[in-house]
Each structure stands twice: as structure tokens, then as C-alpha cells.
C-alpha positions in Angstrom: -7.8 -7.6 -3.3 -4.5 -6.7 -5.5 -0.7 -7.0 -4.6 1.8 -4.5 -6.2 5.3 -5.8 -6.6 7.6 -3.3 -8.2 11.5 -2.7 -9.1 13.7 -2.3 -11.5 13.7 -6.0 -13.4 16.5 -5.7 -14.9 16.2 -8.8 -15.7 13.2 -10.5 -13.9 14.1 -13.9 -12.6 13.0 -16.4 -10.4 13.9 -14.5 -7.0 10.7 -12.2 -8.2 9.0 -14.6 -9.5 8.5 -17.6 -6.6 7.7 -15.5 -3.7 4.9 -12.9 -5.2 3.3 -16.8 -7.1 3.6 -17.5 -2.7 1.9 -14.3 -2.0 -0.4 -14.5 -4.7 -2.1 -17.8 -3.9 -1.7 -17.1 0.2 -3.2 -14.4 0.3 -6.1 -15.0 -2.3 -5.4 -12.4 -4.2 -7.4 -11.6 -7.3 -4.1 -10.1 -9.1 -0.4 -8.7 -8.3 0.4 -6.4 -10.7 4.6 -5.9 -11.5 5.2 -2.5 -12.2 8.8 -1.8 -13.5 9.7 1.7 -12.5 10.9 4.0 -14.6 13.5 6.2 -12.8 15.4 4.4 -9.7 15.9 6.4 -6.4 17.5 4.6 -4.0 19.7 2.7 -6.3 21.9 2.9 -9.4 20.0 3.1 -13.1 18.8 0.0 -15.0 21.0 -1.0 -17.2 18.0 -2.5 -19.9 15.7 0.2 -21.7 12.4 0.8 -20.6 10.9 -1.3 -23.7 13.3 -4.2 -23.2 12.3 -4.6 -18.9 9.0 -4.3 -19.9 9.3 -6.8 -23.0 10.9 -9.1 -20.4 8.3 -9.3 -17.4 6.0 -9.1 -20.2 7.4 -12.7 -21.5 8.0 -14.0 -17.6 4.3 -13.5 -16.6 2.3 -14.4 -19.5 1.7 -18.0 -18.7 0.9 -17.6 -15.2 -3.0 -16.7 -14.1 -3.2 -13.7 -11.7 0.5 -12.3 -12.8 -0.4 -9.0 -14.5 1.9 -6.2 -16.0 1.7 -2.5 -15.3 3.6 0.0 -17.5 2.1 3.3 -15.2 5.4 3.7 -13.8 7.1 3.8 -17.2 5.1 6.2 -19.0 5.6 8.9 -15.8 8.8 11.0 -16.1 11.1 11.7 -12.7 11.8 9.7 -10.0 9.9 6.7 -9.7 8.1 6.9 -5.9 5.7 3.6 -4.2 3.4 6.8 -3.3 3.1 8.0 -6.5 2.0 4.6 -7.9 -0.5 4.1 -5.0 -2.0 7.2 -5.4 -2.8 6.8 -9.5 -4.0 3.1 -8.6 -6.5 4.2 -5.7 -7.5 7.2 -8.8 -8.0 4.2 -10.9 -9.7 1.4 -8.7 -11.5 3.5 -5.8 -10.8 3.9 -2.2 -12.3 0.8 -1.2 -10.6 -1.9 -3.1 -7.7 -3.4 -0.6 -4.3 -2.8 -2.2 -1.2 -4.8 -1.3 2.5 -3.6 -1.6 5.0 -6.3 -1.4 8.2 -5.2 -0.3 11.1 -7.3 0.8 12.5 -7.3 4.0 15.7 -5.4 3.3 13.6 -3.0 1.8 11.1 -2.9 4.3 14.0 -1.8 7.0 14.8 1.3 4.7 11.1 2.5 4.7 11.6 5.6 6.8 14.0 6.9 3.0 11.2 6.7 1.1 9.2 9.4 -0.6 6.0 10.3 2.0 7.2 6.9 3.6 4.3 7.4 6.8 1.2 8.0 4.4 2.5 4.9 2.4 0.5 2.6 4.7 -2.6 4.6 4.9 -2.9 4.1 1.2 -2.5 -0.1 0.7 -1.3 -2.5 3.1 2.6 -3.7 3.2 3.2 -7.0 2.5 7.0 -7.9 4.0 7.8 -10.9 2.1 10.7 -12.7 4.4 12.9 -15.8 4.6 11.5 -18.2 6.9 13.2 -17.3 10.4 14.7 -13.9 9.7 15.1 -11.0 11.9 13.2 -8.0 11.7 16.2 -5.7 11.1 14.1 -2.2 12.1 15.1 0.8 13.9 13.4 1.5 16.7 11.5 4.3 15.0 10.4 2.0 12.4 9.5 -0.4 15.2 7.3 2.0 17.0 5.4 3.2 13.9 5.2 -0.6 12.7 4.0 -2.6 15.8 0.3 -1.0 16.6 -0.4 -1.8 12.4 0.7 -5.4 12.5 -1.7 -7.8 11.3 -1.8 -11.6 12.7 -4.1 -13.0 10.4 -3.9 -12.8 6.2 -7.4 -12.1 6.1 -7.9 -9.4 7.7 -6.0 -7.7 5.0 -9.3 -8.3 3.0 -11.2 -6.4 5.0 -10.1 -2.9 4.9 -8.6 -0.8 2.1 -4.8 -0.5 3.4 -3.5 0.4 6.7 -1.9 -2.9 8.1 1.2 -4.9 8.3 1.9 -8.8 7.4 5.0 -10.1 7.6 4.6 -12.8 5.4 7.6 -15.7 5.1 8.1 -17.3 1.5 10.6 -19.3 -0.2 14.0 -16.7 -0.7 15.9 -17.9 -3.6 19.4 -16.7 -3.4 19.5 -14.7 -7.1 20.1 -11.5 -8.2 19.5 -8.9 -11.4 23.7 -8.3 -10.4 24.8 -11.7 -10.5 22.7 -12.1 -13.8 24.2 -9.4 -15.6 27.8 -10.2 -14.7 27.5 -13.9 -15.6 26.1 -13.2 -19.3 28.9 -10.5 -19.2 31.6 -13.2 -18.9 29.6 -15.4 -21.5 28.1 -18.0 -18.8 24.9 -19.0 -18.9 22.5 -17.5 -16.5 19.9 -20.7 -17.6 17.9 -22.1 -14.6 18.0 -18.6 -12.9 15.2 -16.9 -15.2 12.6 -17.7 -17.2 13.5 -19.2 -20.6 11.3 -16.8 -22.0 13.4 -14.1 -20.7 16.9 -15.3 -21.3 15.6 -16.1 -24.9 15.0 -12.2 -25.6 17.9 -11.0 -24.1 20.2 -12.9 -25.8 17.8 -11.9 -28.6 18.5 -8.3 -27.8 22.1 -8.9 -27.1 21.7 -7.6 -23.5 24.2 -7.0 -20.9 27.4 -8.1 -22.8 30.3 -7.2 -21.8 
């Protein structure tokens, strides 16, 4: 069983980082894979190239087992869809193997926007990773398509190819790509945010100065 975590990672940083480690070892997952997409659709444009988000999650991962990079996104022009990606990963590994998407909560509540949002679920399981004792902000269309696919227990994720629901609740740090950005922009040190490896090659690259 796989998780898929993707975004933008522009940069990576410990907000990623904690909750799919969380995920990974919960769940007993054999991998999650962090695809950086390519072109963003519900959001503005990254601000990093393509090479230098890759070179960073590249850096952030590498000393952790069972973190794995995925570049599939990058090398596929136009918008960058969750469909799309599930649908070369179940070309590449089968029908069988159970896939999960992590999503965050916020996220999650915007499902019905995204591209072929209700075969999404067919194709991997959603994994909603949540701070501990938040609301379910859903619609009630959302909610009606949601509740009949909500799974109780982790592992019966394991046990089917995609399909199901797990709200899962993980440790939320309060950090974001924005807040990164704008600090190194006023020269301030974004250190204890990130991984060093990371904040070594963008000041490396001379990234996001003002």
C-alpha cells in the first residue's frame, strides 16, 4: 500500500513533512511518494522552477526510509490534475495495489472543483489528514457523497484497491510555503521551519529574494 502526497513545494518544509512521516508509519505504508506538480489549477504559479522544487524535496526526503520522490507530474505539460496522476500510477502498478491520496482538510472541502473529482475515489483511497478536533467543513453535497465511503478502521484501507475515506488526525504545524517566501524576502531566516538541507540550496540558488 502507497500514499500520494502532492503540491506545489515551493519550498517543502516541515508542515509536509510531519504529517505524511504520521501517515506513513500509521497506516503501514510501504511508501508515500511526493509528487510536485507541474502546472497549478486552483492556485497561483510556483514561484521556484521545476528543477529547483524538485532539487528541494529531492534533498528533504533523502534521509528518511519510505519518503520517495516522483517527477511524473513534472515531465507532463498542462494543468496538473490528482486524476491524471492516479490514472498513470494505476498504468504503472496495476489495479490491485491500494493507493492512498493524502489531501488536507481544507483541500478535502474543495473536492467537488477538482478535475473528474467523483471517479477520484474509485481510483485510490483519500486520506484527510486533519488537526486533532477539527470540523469537517463539507457541503452537504460533499457530505452525502462522502459518508456511505467512510472508513472506521486504517486497515481496511489495505484491503481493497481505493474506494474509501479515512479521516485521519496528525500533528498540524502552523507553516506555510507563503510565510517562507516572504521572510527570506525581508532577509530573515526561515531556519527551524524547513529542512536544513532545503534552506541550504535555496540560499544556494538565491531563491525567493526580494
Amino acid at each position: 500500500m502507497i500514499g500520494v502526497f502532492g503540491g506545489t513545494f515551493d519550498p517543502i518544509h516541515f508542515g509536509h513533512l510531519r504529517p505524511a512521516l504520521e501517515i506513513l508509519q500509521d497506516l503501514s505504508l510501504d511508501e508515500i511518494r511526493f509528487v510536485p506538480l507541474n502546472t497549478a489549477v486552483h492556485r497561483a504559479q510556483p514561484v521556484a522552477t521545476a528543477r529547483q522544487r524538485l532539487a528541494m524535496v529531492q534533498a528533504a526526503v533523502a534521509d528518511q526510509p519510505g519518503f520517495v520522490v516522483d517527477a511524473r507530474e513534472l515531465r507532463r505539460a498542462g494543468g496538473s490534475y490528482s486524476y491524471d496522476t492516479l490514472a498513470s500510477l494505476r498504468l504503472e502498478l496495476g489495479p490491485q495495489l491500494p493507493i492512498c491520496l493524502l489531501t488536507g482538510l481544507d483541500a478535502f472541502a474543495e473536492l467537488p472543483t477538482w478535475h473528474r473529482w467523483e471517479e477520484i475515489a474509485g481510483m485510490a483511497h483519500l486520506v484527510v489528514m486533519r488537526r486533532p478536533g477539527a470540523d469537517e467543513a463539507t457541503g452537504p453535497k460533499l457530505r452525502r457523497w462522502l459518508e456511505p465511503r467512510l472508513a472506521a478502521d486504517p486497515a481496511a484501507l489495505a484491503r481493497s484497491p481505493g474506494g474509501l475515506i479515512l479521516l485521519r488526525d496528525v500533528t498540524q504545524l502552523d507553516i506555510s510555503a507563503t510565510a517562507i517566501r516572504s521572510r527570506i524576502a525581508q532577509a530573515l531566516s526561515p531556519r527551524f521551519l524547513l529542512p536544513t538541507s532545503v534552506l541550504a540550496f535555496i540560499e544556494r540558488e538565491g531563491l525567493y529574494r526580494s
